[in-house]
N, C-alpha and C positions, 0 to 999 in steps of 0.2 A: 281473317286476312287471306288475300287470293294467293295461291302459288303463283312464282312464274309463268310456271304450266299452263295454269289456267286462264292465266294475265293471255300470255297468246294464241292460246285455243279459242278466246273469245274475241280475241284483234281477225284470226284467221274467218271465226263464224261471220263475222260480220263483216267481212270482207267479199264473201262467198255467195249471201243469201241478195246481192244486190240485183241490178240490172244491170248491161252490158252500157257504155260508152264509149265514143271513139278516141285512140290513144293522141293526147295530144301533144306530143312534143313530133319533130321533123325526122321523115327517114333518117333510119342509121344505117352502116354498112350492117348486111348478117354474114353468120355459116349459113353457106347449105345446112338443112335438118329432116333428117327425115323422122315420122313420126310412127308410133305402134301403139295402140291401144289395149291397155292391161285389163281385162274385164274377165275374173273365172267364171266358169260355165254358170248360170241360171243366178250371176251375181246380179243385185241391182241398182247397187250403188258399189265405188270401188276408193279406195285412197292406195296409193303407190307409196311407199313412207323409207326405202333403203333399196340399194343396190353394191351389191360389191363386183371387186375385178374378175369376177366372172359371168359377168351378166345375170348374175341370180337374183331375183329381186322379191323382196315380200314387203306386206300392206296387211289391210284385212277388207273384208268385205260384205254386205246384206245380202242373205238370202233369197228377201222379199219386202218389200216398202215398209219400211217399219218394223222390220225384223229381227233377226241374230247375227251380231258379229261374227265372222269368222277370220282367223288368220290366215295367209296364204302363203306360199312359195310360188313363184315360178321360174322353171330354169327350161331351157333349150325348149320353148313349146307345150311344158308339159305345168300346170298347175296340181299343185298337191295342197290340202287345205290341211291344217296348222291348229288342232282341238286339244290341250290337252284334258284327260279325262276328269270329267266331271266338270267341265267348264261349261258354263252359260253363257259365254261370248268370252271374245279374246278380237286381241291385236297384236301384231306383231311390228314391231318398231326398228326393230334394226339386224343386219346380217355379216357373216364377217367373210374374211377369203375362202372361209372354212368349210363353210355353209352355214354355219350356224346360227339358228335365230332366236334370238330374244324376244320378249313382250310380255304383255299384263294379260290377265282374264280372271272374268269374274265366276262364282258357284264357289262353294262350298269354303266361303274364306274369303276368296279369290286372292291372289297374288302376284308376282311376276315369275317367268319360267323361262328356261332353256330349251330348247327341240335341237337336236343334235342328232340328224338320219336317224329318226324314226324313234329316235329314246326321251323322253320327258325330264327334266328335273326341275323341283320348283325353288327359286331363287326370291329368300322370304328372310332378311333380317329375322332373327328374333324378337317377339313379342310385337311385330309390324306389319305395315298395310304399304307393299309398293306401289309406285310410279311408272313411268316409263324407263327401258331401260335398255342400255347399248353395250356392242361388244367388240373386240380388238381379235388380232389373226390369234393371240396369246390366250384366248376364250378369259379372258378377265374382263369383269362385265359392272360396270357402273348405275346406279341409279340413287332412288329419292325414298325415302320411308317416313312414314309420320308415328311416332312412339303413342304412345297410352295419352299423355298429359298435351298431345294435339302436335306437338313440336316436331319439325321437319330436319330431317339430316339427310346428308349424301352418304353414301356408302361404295367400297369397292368390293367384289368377291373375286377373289385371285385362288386356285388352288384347293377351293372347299374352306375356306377361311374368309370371314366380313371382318373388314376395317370400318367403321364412322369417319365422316368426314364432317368437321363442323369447323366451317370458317372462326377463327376466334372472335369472339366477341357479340359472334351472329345471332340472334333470336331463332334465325331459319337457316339452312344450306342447303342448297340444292347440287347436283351432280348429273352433266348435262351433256358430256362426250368424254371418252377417252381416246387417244391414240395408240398405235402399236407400239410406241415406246414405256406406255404406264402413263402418261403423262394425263393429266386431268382437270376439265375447266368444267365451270359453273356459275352457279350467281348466289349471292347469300342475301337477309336480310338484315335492317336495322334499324333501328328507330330511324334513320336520314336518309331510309328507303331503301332502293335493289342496285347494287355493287357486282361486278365481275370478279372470278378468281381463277388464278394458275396451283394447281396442287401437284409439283413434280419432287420426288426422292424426298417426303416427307414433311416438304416447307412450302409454304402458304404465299405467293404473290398479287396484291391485287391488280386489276385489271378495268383499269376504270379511265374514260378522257375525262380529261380538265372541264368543267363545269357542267357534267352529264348529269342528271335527276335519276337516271334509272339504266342500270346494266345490264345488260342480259347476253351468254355466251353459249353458240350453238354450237361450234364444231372446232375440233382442230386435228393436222394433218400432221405426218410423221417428222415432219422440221419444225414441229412446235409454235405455225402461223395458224393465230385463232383468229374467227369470225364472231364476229356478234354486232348487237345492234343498239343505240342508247339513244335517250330523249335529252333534250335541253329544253330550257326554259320555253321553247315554242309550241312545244307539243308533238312534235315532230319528229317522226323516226327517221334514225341515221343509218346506213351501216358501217361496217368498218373491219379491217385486217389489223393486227396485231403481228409485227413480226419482227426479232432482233432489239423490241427496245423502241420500236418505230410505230405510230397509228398509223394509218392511210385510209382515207374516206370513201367508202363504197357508196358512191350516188348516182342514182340514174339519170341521164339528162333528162329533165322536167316534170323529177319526180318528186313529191312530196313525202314520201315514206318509201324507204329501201331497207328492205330486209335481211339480209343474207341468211341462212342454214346450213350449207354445206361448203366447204374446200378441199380439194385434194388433194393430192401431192406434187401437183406442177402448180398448185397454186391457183387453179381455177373453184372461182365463188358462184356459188347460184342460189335463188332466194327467189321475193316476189318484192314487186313496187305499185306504188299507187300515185295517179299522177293529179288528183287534185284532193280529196279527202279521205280521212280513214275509214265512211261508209263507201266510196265508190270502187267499184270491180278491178282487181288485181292483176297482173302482169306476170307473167316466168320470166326470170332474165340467168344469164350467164356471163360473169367475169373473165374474162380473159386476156391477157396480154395488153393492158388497158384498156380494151373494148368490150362496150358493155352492146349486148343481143337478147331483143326482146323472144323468148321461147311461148307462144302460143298456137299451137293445136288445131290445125283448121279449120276441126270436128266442132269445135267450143270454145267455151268464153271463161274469162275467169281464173286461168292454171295460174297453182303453186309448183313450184319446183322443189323439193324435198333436199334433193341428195345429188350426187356427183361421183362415179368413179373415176380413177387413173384413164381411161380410155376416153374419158367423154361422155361418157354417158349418162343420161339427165333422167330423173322418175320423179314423177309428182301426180296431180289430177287435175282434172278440166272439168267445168258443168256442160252440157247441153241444153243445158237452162228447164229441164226435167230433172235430173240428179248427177252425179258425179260419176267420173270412171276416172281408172287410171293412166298413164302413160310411159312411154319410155320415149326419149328422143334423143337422135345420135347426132353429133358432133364429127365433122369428120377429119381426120388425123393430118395437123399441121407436119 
């Protein structure tokens, strides 16, 4: 059985490996955008994958066509690459106000780890194999572990201390963002498929619309509005905010798959869409104040948009239809 994870790493591949077509739905109003290209020195392929309110942003990236992951930082101009020792490649996934970044790498085990200026720890369930994995300003850091017997749990580490997270009833859990409040969503499985969940002060909410086939939750921000994205019977990815008790459908006009990933704290969603099939070339957009803005890159074809900070500020990656690099693209201040 696929993770999640997996479930949209290979929605994302094959979104990617396509060719370019022209967007067809009708000009929208946009932002101004201005765009920056994230690429560390002698990188040759790059993904942009977190940014926090400080403009810090890390990914990971190849050395050489076919090469070695590496994880990066970049703040103010300056890239610092992200090894912990004895790794064979790494990723870095997410970063907090702190600086602090999380991520997975592989060698000698491999696991998931902390980098906190300049100091390593490794963040490893006992007797497990992590996932991807995120972190809040409170360095309390979420992710996914699979035990001996194959089976997948969430997990919190708060303090030097692992909690399990296991939706009741779930064959699988998964643990997919937290907020700066502790607050915690994900998706579980079960025999009638992949289900949302809210996990705040110790109790369990599902998070699922009415006649969804499959749930899946990317992010939620410090007022407890989550994103995420679900199929119905058509096949067809939705997306959708969660907030107060309330859905609201995040659709791009004349898109047939709309994604979200990220929201922030004023409530702006960014993600990618696809405007006539699940193999054809993808979209950046940005939610905002009802209006949706398609974010595509001058440079290239193809951007995901990852992430979103309080400022506007948008990171994800483009092809140039040779390989990937990263971006940042700024929004500017209503």
């Amino acid at each position: 059985m696929k993770s999640p994870r997996s479930i949209l790493l290979l929605q994302l591949l094959a979104a990617v490996t396509t060719s370019a077509v022209a967007l067809l739905v009708a000009p929208l109003p946009v932002f101004a955008q201005n765009y920056q290209t994230i690429d560390p020195p002698g990188s040759t392929y790059t993904i942009a994958r977190s940014i926090n309110d400080n403009g810090q942003i890390v990914g990971f990236y190849l050395d050489r066509p076919g090469g070695t992951e590496h994880g990066f930082l970049y703040n103010k101009g300056i890239y610092t690459t992200i090894d912990p020792p004895g790794s064979t490649l790494t990723i870095a996934t997410d970063i907090n106000s702190l600086g602090q970044v999380v991520g997975t790498y592989g060698g000698g085990g491999g696991g998931g780890f902390l980098y906190n200026h300049g100091t390593y720890t490794t963040i490893e369930p006992p007797g497990s194999n992590s996932g991807d994995l995120y972190i809040n300003k409170a360095g309390q850091i979420v992710g996914t572990y699979r035990d001996g017997s194959g089976v997948d749990h969430g997990f919190l580490y708060s303090q030097g201390a692992y909690t399990t997270l296991d939706y009741p009833g779930a064959l699988d859990t998964y643990a997919l963002a937290i907020n700066d409040g502790g607050q915690i969503v994900g998706s579980h499985q079960d025999n009638n498929g992949l289900h949302g969940f809210l996990y705040s002060h110790g109790s369990y909410t599902s998070i699922e619309l009415p006649g969804a086939t499959y749930t899946y939750l990317t992010s939620i921000n410090k007022f407890g509005a989550i994103v995420g994205h679900y199929n119905l019977s058509s096949g067809h990815e939705q997306g959708f905010v969660y907030s107060n008790g309330t859905y609201t459908d995040i659709e791009f006009p004349g898109a047939v798959n709309t994604v979200p990933l990220s929201i922030n704290d004023k409530g702006q969603v960014t993600g990618y869409y696809q405007t006539s099939s699940a193999i054809d070339p993808q979209h950046a957009f940005v939610y905002s104040n009802g209006q949706y803005t398609s974010i595509d890159p001058p440079a290239g074809v193809d951007p995901i948009a990852f992430s979103i900070n309080n400022s506007g500020q948008i990171v994800g990656y483009y092809s140039d239809n040779i390989t990937n690099h990263g971006f940042l693209a700024t929004l500017p201040k209503k």
